[in-house]
C-alpha positions in Angstrom: 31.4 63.0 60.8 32.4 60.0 59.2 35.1 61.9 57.2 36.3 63.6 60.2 36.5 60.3 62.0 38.7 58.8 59.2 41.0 61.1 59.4 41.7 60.7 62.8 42.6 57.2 62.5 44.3 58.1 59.4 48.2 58.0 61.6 47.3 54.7 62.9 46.0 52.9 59.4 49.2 54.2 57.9 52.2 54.0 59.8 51.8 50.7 61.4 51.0 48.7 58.0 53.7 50.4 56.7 56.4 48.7 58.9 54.8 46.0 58.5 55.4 46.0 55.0 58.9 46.8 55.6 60.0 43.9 57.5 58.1 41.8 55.0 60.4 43.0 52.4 63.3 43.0 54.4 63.1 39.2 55.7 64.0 38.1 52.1 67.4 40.1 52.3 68.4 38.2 56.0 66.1 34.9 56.3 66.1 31.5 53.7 62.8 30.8 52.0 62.3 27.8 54.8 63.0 30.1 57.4 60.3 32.9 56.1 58.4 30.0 55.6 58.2 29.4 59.3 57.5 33.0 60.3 54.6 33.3 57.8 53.2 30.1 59.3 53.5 31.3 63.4 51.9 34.5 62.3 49.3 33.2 60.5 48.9 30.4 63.4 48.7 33.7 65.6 45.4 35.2 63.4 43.7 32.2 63.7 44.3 31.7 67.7 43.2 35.4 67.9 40.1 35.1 66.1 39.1 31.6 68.3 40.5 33.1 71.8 39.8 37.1 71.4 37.5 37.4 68.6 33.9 36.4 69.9 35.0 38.9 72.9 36.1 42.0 70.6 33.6 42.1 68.3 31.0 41.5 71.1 32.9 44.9 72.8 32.8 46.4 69.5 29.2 46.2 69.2 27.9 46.3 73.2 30.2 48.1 75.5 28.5 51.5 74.0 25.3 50.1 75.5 27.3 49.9 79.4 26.3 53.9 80.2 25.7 54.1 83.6 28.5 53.7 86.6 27.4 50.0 87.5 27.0 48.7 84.6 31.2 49.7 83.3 32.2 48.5 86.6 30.1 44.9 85.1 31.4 45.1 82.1 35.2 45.6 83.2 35.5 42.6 85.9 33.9 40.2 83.1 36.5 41.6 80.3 39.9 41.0 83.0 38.5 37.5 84.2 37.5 37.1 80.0 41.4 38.2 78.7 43.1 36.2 81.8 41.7 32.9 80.6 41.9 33.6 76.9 45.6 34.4 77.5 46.2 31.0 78.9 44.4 29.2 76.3 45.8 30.9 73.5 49.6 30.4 75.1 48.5 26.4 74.7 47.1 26.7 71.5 50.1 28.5 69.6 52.6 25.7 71.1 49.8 23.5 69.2 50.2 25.1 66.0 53.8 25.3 66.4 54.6 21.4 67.1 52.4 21.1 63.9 54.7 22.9 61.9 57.5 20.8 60.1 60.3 22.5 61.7 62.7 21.6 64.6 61.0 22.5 68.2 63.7 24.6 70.0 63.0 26.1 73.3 63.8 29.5 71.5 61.5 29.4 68.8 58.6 27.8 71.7 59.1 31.0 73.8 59.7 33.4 71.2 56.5 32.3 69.3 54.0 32.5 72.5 55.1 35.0 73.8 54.8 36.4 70.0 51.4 35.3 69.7 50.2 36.7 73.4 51.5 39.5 73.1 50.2 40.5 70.0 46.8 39.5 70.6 46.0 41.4 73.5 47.4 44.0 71.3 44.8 43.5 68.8 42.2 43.4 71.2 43.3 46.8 72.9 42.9 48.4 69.7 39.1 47.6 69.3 38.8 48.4 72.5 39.9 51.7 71.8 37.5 52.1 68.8 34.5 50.7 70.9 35.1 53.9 72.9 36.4 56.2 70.2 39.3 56.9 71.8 41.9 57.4 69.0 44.7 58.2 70.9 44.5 54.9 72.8 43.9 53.1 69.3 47.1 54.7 67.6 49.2 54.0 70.4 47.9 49.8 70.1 48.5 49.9 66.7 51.6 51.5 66.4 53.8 49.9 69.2 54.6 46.7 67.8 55.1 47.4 64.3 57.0 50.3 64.5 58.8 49.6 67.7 58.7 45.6 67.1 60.8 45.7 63.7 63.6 47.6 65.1 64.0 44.8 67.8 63.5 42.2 66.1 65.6 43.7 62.9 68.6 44.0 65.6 68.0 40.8 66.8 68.1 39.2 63.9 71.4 40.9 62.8 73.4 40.9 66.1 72.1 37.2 67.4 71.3 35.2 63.8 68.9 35.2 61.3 66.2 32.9 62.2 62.2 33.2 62.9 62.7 32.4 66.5 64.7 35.8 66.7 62.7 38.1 64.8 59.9 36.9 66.9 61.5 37.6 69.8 62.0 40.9 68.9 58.4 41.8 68.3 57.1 40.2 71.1 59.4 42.5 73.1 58.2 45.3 71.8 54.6 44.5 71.6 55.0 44.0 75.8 56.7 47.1 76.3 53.3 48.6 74.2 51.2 46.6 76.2 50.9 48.6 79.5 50.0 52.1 78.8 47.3 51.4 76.5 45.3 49.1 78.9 46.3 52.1 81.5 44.6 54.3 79.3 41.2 52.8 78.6 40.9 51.2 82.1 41.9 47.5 81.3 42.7 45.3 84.1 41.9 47.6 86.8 38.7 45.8 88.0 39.8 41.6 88.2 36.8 39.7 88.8 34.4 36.5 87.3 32.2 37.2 84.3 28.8 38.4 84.8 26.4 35.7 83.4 24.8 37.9 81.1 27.5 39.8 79.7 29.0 36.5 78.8 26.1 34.9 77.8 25.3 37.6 75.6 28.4 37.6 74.0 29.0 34.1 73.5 25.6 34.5 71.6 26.8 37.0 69.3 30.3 36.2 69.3 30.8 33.1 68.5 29.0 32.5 65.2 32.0 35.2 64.6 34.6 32.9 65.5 33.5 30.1 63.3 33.3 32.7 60.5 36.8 34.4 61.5 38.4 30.9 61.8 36.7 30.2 58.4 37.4 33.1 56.8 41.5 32.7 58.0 41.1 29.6 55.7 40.3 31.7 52.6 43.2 34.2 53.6 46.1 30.9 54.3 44.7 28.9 52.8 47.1 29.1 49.6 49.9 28.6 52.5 48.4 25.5 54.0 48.3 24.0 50.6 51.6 24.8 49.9 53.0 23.1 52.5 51.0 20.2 52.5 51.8 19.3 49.1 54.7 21.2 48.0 57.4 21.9 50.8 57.9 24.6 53.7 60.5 26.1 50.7 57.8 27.2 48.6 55.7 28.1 51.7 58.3 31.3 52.1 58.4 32.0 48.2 54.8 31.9 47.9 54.0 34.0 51.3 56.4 36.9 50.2 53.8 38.2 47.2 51.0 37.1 48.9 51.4 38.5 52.0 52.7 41.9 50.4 49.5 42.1 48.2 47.2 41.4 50.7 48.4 43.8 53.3 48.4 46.8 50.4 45.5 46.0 50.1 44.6 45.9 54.2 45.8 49.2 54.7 44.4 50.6 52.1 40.8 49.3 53.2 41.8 50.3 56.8 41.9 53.8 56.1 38.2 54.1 55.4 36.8 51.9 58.0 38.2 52.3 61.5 35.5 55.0 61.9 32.8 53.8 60.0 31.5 50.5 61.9 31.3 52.4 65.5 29.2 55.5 63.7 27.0 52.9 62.1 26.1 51.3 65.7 25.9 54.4 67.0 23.3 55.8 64.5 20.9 52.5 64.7 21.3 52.7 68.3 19.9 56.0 68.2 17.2 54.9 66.0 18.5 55.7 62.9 18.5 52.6 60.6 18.6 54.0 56.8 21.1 56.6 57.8 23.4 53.7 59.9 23.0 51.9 56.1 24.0 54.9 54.3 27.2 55.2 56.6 28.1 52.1 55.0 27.1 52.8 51.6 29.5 55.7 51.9 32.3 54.0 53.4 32.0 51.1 50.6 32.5 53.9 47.9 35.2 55.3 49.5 37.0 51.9 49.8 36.4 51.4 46.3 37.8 54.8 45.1 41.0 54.0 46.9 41.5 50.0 46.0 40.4 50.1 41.9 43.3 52.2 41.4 45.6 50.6 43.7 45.1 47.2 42.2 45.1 47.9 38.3 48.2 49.9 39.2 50.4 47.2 40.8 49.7 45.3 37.3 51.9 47.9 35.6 54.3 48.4 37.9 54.6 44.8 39.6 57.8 43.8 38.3 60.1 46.9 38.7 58.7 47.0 42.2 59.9 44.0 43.3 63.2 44.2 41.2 63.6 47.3 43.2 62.5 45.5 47.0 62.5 41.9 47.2 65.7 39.6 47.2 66.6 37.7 44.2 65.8 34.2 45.3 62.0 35.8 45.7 61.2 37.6 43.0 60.5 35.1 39.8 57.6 33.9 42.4 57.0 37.3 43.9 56.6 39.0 40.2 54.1 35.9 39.0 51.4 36.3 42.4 51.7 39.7 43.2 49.1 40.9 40.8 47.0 38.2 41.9 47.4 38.9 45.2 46.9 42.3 45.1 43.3 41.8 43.3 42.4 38.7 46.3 43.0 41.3 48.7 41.3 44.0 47.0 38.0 42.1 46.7 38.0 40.2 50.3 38.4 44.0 52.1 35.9 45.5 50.1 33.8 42.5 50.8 34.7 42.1 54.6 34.7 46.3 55.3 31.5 46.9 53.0 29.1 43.7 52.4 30.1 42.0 55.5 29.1 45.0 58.2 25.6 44.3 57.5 25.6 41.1 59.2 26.9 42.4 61.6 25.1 45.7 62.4 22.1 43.7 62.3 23.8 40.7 64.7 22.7 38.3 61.6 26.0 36.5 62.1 24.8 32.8 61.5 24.3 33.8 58.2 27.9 35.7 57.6 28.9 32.4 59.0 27.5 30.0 56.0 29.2 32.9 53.7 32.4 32.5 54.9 32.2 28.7 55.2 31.3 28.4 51.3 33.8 30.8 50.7 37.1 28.9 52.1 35.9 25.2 50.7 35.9 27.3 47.1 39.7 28.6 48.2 40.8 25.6 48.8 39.7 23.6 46.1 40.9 26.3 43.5 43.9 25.9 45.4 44.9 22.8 45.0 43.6 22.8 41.2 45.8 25.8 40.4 48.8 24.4 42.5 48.3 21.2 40.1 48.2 22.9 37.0 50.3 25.8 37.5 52.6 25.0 40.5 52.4 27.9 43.5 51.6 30.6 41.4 48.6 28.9 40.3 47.7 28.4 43.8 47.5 32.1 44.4 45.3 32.4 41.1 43.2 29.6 42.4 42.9 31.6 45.8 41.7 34.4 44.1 38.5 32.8 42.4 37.4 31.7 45.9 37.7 34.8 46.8 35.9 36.4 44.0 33.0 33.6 45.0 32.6 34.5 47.7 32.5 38.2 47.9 29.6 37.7 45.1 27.7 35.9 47.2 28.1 38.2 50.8 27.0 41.4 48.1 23.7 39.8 46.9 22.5 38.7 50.8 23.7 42.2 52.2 22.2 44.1 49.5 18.8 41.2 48.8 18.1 40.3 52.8 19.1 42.8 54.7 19.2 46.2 52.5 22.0 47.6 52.1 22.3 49.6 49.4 25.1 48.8 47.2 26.8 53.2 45.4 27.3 51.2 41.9 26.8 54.8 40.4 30.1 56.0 42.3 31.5 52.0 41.5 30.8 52.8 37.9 32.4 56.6 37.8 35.2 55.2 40.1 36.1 52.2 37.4 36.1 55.3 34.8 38.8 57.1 36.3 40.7 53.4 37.0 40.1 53.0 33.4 41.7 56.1 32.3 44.1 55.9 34.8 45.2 52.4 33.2 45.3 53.8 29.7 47.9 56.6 30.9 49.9 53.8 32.4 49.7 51.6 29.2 50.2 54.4 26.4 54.2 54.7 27.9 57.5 53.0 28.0 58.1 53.7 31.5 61.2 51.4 31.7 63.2 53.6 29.4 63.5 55.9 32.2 65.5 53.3 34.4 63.7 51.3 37.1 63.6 53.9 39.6 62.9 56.8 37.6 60.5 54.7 35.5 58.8 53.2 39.0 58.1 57.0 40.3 56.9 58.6 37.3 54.9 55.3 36.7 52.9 56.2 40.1 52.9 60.2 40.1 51.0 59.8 36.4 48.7 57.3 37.3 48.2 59.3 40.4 46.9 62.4 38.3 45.4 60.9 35.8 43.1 59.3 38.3 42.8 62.4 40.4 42.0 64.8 37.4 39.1 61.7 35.8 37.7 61.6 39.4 37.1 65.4 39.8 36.0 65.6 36.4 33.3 62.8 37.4 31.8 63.9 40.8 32.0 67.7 40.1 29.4 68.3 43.2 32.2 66.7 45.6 35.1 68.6 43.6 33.1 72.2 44.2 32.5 71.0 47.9 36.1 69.9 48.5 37.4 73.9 47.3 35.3 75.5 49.2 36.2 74.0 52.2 39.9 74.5 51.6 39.1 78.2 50.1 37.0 79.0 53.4 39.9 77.4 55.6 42.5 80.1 53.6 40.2 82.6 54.3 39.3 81.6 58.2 41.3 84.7 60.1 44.0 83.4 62.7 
């Protein structure tokens, strides 16, 4: 099930990240390193407002809605989610003209509307999309996901190219699009059609378990921009934009490589200890962790071979001396944070022990920033990212002994340690050639297509039960009759 589920999502986890990636790569061709400076900031301003406006809401959807099965209690549930996503709305419009008078930038009436309606826009986006997974319905999820990326960076590519190359432009553009997106997805799963107060209890209830989230959300954004805020506090909104471009870039490989293991795996977990089930809702999770695993070891110890060619290849020249010097670093922060957050974190929540995930996340960003501003002492921005990244690796130590020590879950270091083989041999493949001799493009392909094989012949050759299972469902599928 949990498979099959994955692979559902799969389209969504994929495509959308991918455009996302794009226009991160493509705003150091048309936008100065103060201007992606700005645009980092707003959209980081954004996660934050979404996590203090929308969060304690979606995860409490996430986690409850399931539990709304007969005909009055939906109808409940719907009029306290409209009156719940009208006021948030409002509050988050106020709060991102906040953020953005804090930023040291000149206030234009452009970049004011552009970025609220930016940061509105996509939030209710965000929220639509766990809606969607609250309910399983995958169609509705893809479609919230896939909107404003996809759609969003052709806008706001055009805009910025036929009107000027600013942030207030390209946010324009994917606010535009994330409206358009907007409508047919709350259509879809009902949204919006029953307007009404909240019910007492359903707000009560998730206030209760909600908002612990938000604290560790808001908390947790510190540990993820944290190497931004420091930046710009004591270096300048220049280095903000050289900094954010390897940063963000390794952090979102790694995002959407986590995502495509674990837009299923939450919702069958609540389902199964709803049902009774509590060791097999565990062992969805213990699953899910070694799957992540499999897919971010090699990921990560790739990008170390390959870092530089890839950004000679991508990233414009102003960018890439920084880009080239955090991306590794990056990469490896994001790594361990979604394997922690996907894996050791769903515990926590599973079991609504979110106090707890709370004090993680809160001991967690004070170690980011301090490393922060150490490394951005001793070795400038880049050192800032390194510093980032032994917060990070803090902290995911101590969420794995308190999932695994209080509340059970059991931690598949058997698959960890076959799955670091393969990455090992995987690593030796990539260090035993000269794959620049083959010219940067050349050398950057067959750089990943060996790694790629090498990994994928040490991983059969290490779970041979799963390799046997794996052909026999493709050899009975060639042998199904049409």
């Amino acid at each position: 099930m949990l498979i099959r589920q994955t692979l559902l999502y799969l389209p969504a986890q994929l495509v959308g990240p991918l455009f996302q990636f794009i226009a991160a790569v493509a705003w150091t061709h048309w936008l100065t390193a103060e201007a992606y400076g700005v645009l980092a900031l707003v959209i980081a301003a954004q996660e934050l407002i979404y996590f203090t406006c929308f969060g304690w809401w979606a995860h409490a959807t996430l986690r409850y809605l399931g539990e709304a099965r007969t005909g009055c209690e939906r109808k409940r549930y719907l009029s306290s989610e409209s009156g719940v996503l009208a006021a948030m709305t409002i509050l988050q419009a106020v709060a991102t003209f906040a953020a953005l008078a804090m930023i040291d930038t000149p206030m234009t009436p452009a970049l004011a509307l552009s970025a609220v309606a930016f940061a509105t826009t996509r939030s209710l986006a965000a929220y639509l999309g766990d809606r969607a997974r609250a309910e399983g319905r995958i169609g509705a999820y893809t479609g919230a996901q896939l909107v404003g990326p996809t759609l969003g960076f052709g806008l706001a590519f055009a805009a910025v190219a036929a009107i000027e190359p600013s942030p207030a432009a390209a946010l324009a553009g994917f606010a535009i699009a994330q409206a358009i997106g907007l409508y047919p997805v709350a259509r879809a799963l009902g949204v919006g059609r029953r307007i009404g107060w909240p019910q007492r209890a359903i707000l009560a209830r998730a206030l209760v378990f909600g908002m612990p989230l938000v604290g560790a959300g808001a908390v947790g954004w510190l540990s993820v921009n944290g190497v931004r805020l420091v930046v710009e506090r004591f270096d300048s909104l220049h280095a903000v934009g050289l900094v954010s471009v390897g940063w963000g870039l390794g952090l979102r490989l790694a995002s959407v490589a986590a995502m495509l293991f674990t837009a299923a795996a939450f919702p069958l977990a609540v389902q199964t200890l709803q049902a009774g089930r509590r060791e097999e809702a565990l062992r969805h999770l213990s699953i899910n962790g070694a799957l992540l695993f499999g897919l971010l070891a090699p990921m990560t110890a790739g990008l170390f071979f390959i870092a530089r060619p890839l950004v000679e290849l991508m990233i414009a020249e102003p960018f890439r001396a920084v880009t080239i010097a955090v991306l590794p670093a990056a990469m490896l922060a994001g790594a361990v944070r979604n394997w922690r957050v996907h894996f050791f974190d769903q515990p926590f929540l599973l079991f609504e022990r979110t106090g707890l995930l709370m004090g993680i996340n809160i001991a967690e960003a004070a170690l980011v920033l301090v490393f922060c501003a150490l490394g951005l002492v001793k070795g400038g921005p880049a050192g800032a990212v390194w510093g980032a990244l032994a917060g990070i690796v803090a902290g995911a130590a101590l969420a794995a002994g308190l999932a695994v020590m209080r509340l059970g879950l059991v931690a598949p270091w058997g698959a960890v340690a076959r799955l670091t083989l393969a990455t090992a041999a995987m690593s030796a493949g990539l260090w035993a050639f000269d794959w620049s001799t083959l010219g940067p493009r050349l050398g950057l392909v067959a750089a990943i297509v060996c790694g790629a094989s090498v990994y994928a012949a040490a991983t059969a050759a290490l779970f041979p039960d799963l390799t046997r299972y794996l052909l026999g469902k493709a050899q009975a599928r060639r042998l199904r009759p049409v």
